[in-house]
C-alpha positions in Angstrom: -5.7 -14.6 -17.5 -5.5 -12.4 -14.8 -2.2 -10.8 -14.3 0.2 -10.0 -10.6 3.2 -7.8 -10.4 4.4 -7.9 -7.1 5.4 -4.2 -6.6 7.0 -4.1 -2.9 7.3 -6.2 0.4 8.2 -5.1 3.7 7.8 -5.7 7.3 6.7 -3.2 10.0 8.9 -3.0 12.5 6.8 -2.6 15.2 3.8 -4.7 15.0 6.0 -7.6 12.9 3.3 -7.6 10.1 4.0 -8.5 6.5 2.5 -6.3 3.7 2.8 -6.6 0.3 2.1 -4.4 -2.4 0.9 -5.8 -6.0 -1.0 -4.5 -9.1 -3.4 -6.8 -10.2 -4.4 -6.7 -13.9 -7.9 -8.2 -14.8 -8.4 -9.7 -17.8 -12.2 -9.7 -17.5 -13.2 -5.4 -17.8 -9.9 -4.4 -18.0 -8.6 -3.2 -14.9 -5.8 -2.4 -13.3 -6.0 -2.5 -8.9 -3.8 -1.9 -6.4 -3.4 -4.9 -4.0 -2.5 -4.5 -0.4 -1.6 -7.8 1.7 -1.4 -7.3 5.5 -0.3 -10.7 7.2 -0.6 -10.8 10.9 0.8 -14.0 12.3 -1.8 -16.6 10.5 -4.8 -13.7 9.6 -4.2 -12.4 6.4 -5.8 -8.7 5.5 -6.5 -7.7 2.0 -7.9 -4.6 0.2 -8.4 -4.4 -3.8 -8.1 -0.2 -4.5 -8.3 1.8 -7.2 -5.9 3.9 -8.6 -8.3 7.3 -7.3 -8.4 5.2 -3.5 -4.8 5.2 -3.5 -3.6 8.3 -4.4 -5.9 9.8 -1.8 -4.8 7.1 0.9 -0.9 7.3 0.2 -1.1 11.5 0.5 -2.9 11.3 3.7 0.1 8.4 4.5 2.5 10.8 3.6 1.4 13.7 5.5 1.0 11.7 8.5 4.3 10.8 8.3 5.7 14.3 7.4 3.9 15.4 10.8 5.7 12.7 13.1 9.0 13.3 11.2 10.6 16.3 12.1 13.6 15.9 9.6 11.0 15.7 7.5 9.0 18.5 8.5 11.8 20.9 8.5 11.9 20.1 4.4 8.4 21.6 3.8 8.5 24.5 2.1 
């Protein structure tokens, strides 16, 4: 059987959507995949990624954020 953790859930502030973060384990091939739920009002969004897919996704997040931030742009070395 295939197995959830629910990892984290959080609402943007802006845009009011729901996301939720899970890793989903499957049974069948042995895989582990990061889940990402975006609800918008009654449309739901969701992307299955790899653990390669996300590392790549949440550094670009990251610097992104450490542009528009610039508390946290005065921490880079």
């Amino acid at each position: 059987m295939d197995q959830i953790t629910k990892l984290d859930r959080f609402k943007a502030p802006l845009g009011g959507q729901e996301i939720e973060l899970q890793q989903v384990d499957y049974e069948s091939g042995g895989i582990s995949l990061l889940r990402i739920r975006i609800r918008e009002r009654s449309r739901f969004t969701v992307f299955e990624i790899d653990a390669d897919t996300a590392a790549r996704w949440g550094q670009a997040l990251m610097q992104w954020a450490q542009q528009q931030s610039p508390a946290a742009a005065a921490e880079q070395p």
